[in-house]
N, C-alpha and C positions, 0 to 999 in steps of 0.2 A: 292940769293933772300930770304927774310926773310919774313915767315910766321907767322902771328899769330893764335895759334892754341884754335882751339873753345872749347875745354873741360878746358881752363882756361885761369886766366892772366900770361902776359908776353911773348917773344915770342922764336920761338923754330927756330934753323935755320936748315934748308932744304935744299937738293939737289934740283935744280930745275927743275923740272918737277914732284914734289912731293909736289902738291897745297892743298892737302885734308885742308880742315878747313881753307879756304882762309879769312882773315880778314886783309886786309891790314889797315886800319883805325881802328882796336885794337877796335872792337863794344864788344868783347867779358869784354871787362873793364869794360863797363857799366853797365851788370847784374848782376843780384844775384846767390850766390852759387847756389841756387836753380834750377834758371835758365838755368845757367851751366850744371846743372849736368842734366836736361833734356832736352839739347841740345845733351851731351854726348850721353845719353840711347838712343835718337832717333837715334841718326848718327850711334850707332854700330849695332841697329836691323835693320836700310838702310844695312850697309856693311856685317854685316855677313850673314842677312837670305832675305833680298829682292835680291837685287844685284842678288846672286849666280842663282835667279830661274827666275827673272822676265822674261825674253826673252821669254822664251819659252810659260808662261801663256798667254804675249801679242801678241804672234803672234800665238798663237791657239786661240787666243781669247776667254781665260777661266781665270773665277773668282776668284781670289787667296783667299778661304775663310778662308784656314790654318793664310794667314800672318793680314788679317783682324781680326781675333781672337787671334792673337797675338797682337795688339792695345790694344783691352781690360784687356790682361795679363800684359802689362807695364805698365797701366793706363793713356795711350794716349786721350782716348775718354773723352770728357765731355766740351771741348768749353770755358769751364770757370763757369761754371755753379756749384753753392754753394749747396751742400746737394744731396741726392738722390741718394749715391753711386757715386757722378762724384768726382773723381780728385780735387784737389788743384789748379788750372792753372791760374797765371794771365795770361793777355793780351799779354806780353813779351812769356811768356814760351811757350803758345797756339801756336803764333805766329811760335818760333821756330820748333816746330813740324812739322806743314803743311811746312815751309822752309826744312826741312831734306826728308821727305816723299816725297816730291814731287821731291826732288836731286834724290833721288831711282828711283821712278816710279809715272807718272800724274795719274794714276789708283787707286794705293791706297791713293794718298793723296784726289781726290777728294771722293772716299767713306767715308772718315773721313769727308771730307765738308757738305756731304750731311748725313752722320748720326748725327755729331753732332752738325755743325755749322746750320744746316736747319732743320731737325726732330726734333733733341730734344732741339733745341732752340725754334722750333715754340711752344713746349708744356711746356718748361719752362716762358717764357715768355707771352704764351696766353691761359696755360691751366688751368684746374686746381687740387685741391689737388690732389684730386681722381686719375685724370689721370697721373701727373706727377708721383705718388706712385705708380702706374700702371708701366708706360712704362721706367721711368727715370734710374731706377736701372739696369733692364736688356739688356736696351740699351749703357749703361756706360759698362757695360762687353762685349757687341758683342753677347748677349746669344739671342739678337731681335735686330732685322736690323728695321730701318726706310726710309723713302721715302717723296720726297717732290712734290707735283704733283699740280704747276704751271702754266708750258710753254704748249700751245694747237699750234695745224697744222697749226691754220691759224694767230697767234699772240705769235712771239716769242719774240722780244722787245718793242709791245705793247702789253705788260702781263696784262696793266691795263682792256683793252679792254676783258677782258675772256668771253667766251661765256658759260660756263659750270651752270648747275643753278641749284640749290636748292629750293625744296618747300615743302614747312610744309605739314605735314602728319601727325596729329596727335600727337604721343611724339615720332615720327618718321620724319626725313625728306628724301625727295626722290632727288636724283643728277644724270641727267644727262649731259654726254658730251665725250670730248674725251683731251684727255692728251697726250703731247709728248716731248721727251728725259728726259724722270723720272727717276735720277740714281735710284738704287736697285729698281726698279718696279716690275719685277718680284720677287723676292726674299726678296721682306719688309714682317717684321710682320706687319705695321701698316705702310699707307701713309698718310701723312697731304695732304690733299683734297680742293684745296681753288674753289670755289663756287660762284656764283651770286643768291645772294634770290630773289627771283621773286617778294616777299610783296613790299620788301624795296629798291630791287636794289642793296645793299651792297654786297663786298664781306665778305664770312666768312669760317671758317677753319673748319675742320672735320675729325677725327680719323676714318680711312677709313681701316679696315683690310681685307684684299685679299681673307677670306671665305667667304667672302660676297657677296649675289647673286645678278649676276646684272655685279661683277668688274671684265673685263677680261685686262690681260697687257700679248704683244706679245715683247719679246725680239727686237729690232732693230740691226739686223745684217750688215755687210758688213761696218762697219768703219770702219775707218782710222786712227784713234786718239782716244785713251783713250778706247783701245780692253779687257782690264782686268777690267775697272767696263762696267756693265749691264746697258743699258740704255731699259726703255720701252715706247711704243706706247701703253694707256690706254685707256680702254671703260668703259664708266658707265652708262646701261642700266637702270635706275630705282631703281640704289643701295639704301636701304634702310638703315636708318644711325640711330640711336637713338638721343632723345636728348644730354644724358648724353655724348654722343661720338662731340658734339660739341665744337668747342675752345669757353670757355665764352669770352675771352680775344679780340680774332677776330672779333671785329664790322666794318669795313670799311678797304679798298686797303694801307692806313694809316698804321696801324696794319701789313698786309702784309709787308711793305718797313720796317718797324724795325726790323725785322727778315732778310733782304735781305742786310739793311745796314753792317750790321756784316760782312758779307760773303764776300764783297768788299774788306775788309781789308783780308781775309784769302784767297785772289785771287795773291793778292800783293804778299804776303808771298810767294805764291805756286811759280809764276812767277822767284820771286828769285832765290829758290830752282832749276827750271829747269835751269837759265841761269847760277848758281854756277857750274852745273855737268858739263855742256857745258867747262864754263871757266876749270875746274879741267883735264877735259878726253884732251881738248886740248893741255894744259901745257905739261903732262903727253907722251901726246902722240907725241909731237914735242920735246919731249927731246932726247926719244928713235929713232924716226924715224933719218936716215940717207938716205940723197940725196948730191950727190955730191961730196961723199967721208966727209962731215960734218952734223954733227945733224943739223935738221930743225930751232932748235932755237938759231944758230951761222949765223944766216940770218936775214939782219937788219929789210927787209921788215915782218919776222914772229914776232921778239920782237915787232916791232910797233903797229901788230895786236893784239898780247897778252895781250900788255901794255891799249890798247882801250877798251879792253874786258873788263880788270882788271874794268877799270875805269865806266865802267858801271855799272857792279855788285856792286861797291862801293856805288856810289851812290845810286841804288835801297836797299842796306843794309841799307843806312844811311835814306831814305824815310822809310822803314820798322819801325827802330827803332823809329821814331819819332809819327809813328803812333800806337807803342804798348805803346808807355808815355800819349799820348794825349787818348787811350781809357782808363788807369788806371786813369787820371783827368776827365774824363766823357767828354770830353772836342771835339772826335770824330767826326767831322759831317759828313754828306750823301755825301759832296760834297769834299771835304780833301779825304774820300777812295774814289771817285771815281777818280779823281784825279790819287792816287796811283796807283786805278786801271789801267789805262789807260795807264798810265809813264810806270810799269814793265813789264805788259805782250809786246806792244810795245817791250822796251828795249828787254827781252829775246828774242825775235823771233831775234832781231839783234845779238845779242850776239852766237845764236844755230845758226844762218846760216852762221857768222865767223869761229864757231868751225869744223859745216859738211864740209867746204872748207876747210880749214888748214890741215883736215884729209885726203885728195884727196878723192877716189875713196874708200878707205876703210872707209871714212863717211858714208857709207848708209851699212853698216853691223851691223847688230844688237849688234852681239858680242863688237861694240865699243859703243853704246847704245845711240850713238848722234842721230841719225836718228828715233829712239825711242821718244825721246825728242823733237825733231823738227817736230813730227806731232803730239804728244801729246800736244802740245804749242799753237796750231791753236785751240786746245777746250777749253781753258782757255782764250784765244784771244776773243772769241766769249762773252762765259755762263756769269751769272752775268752782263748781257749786256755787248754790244761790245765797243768796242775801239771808234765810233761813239758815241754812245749813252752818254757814258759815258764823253765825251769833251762840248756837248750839254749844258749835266747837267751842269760842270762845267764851262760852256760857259755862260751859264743863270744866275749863280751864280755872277758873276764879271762885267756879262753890263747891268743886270735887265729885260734885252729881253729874252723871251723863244724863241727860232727856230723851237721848235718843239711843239705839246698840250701836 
């Protein structure tokens, strides 16, 4: 079996069941050294320092803050974002990141989603100087965690509908409501606060930082999926907010979805990510296994499923790549990642539930880290609206009928 190997062109041949760096369609041709090379950095701080520990943070269900701060040391963080201490990243490169991080573990890729792709793209995008010079630096290093505080109890993909509200005080405004599944909630220096003004009706964003009286965020315990980031259930009694801690840029729910559109595409990506480790740990692990007096994969019915497998992952590589071309032409719409969105994470769940099979009964051992994968998958199936919502969209898109307000 010949593998093309993602730290460059051309391809390298392998023993099979030694899939690391699967590119069977040669994607890795298309980027740039650049690219490469931080496809490379990401894939060896997956193998050498996630890898070895993840297990154990995910099923105590504790915060990897060491490998989160090691983001910042490689210069992973920053989304794409020009100036302010963030990284160089195009669209391609970003892309591969969240793809690697989430091959590792759905924990720390989605804290990068939510510091970078949602935090500090909500204040790159709708803040201003002040604040981006404020927050934007220390957040590119990891030295200030951010939080994005959207989704409420009672409206989780009808986010438009937010009941949370906002009202002028002065050169203060006062927000109350409640918030829930806010990755870093507990643990942000600063959450983006999106709000209903009571004058206007509008939603609007606001640099909300956790000394602040009024905000309390209770850890949400006892999940199942995605045990290493923190999610919070947030209160905001009265929080008082200055003006200057407003997003100027945040006039309407509008403003919100350009912020959210991004995220779509770095959903895609993650989904990838989880269904390549799947395909890799399976290859790997039906090489080795012997039933029968023959390896697993001298059995016509395992090549076939491998070969399916393969074939999936390909194809969502090759969705990926199209959508890291089309966001460097600006050229991206709401409805293309959503799209994406919906095709990968979809596909992965098919792809992780071939792999926990093919593993037998040693699929649900952490130690093989499928079963890790395959409930971490169910929260990326969901966030960034679900698999429903997202067909809708796309469904409105192509017949001009909305199915849904």
């Amino acid at each position: 079996m010949t593998i093309h190997d993602a730290a460059g062109p051309g391809t390298t041949d392998k023993p099979l069941g030694r899939a690391r760096g699967t590119d069977f369609f040669r994607i890795a041709d298309q980027l740039t050294e650049q690219e490469r090379e931080i496809w490379q950095r990401t894939r060896h701080f997956v193998d050498d320092e996630v890898l070895p520990v993840i297990n154990d943070h995910w099923e105590r269900a504790d915060f990897p803050r060491d490998l989160v701060r090691r983001l910042g040391e490689l210069g992973l963080v920053g989304d794409g974002i020009e100036g302010y201490g963030c990284p160089p990243l195009g669209p391609l490169a970003n892309g591969l990141i969240h793809l690697e991080l989430n091959r590792g573990d759905g924990s720390v890729g989605t804290f990068l989603g939510v510091q970078s792709g949602l935090a500090m793209q909500s204040i790159a995008m709708l803040g201003s100087e002040e604040q981006k010079q404020r927050w934007l630096p220390s957040m590119a290093t990891v030295d200030a965690l951010g939080a994005f505080a959207l989704t409420e109890p009672n409206h989780g993909s009808d986010s438009v509908a937010l009941e949370t509200s906002a009202r002028r005080d002065g050169d203060h405004w006062a927000l109350d409501g409640e918030k829930k599944w806010i990755g870093n909630g507990t643990v942000a220096d600063v959450v983006v606060v999106w709000a209903r003004d009571t004058e206007d009706g509008q939603v609007k964003g606001f640099l909300v930082e956790p000394s602040m009286e009024g905000y309390d965020a209770t850890r949400i315990d006892g999940k199942g999926s995605l045990r290493s980031v923190w999610q919070a259930h947030i209160r905001l009694d009265g929080v008082r907010v200055p003006e200057s801690s407003r997003l100027p840029g945040a006039r309407s729910f509008k403003d919100t979805g350009r912020v959210l559109a991004g995220t779509r595409n770095a959903v895609a990506w993650a989904a990838l990510g989880h269904a390549t480790a799947a395909y890799e740990i399976a290859v790997d692990y039906c090489s080795r296994r012997h039933q029968f007096g023959r390896p697993l994969v001298s059995f016509q019915i395992v090549q076939e499923r491998l070969v399916k497998m393969l074939a999936e992952v390909s194809s969502m590589q090759l969705y990926c790549l199209r959508l890291g071309r089309l966001m460097e032409e600006g050229q991206l719409t709401d409805t293309i990642a959503a799209l994406a969105k919906m095709n990968n994470t979809s596909k992965a769940r098919q792809v992780i539930a071939e792999a926990r099979d093919l593993l037998g009964g040693n699929g649900i051992l952490l130690e093989n880290h499928v079963m890790r994968h395959m409930a971490d998958m169910e929260a990326l199936h969901t966030y960034e609206g679900t698999e429903t919502i997202q067909t809708l969209i796309v469904g409105r898109d192509i017949t001009g009928v909305g199915a849904f307000t």
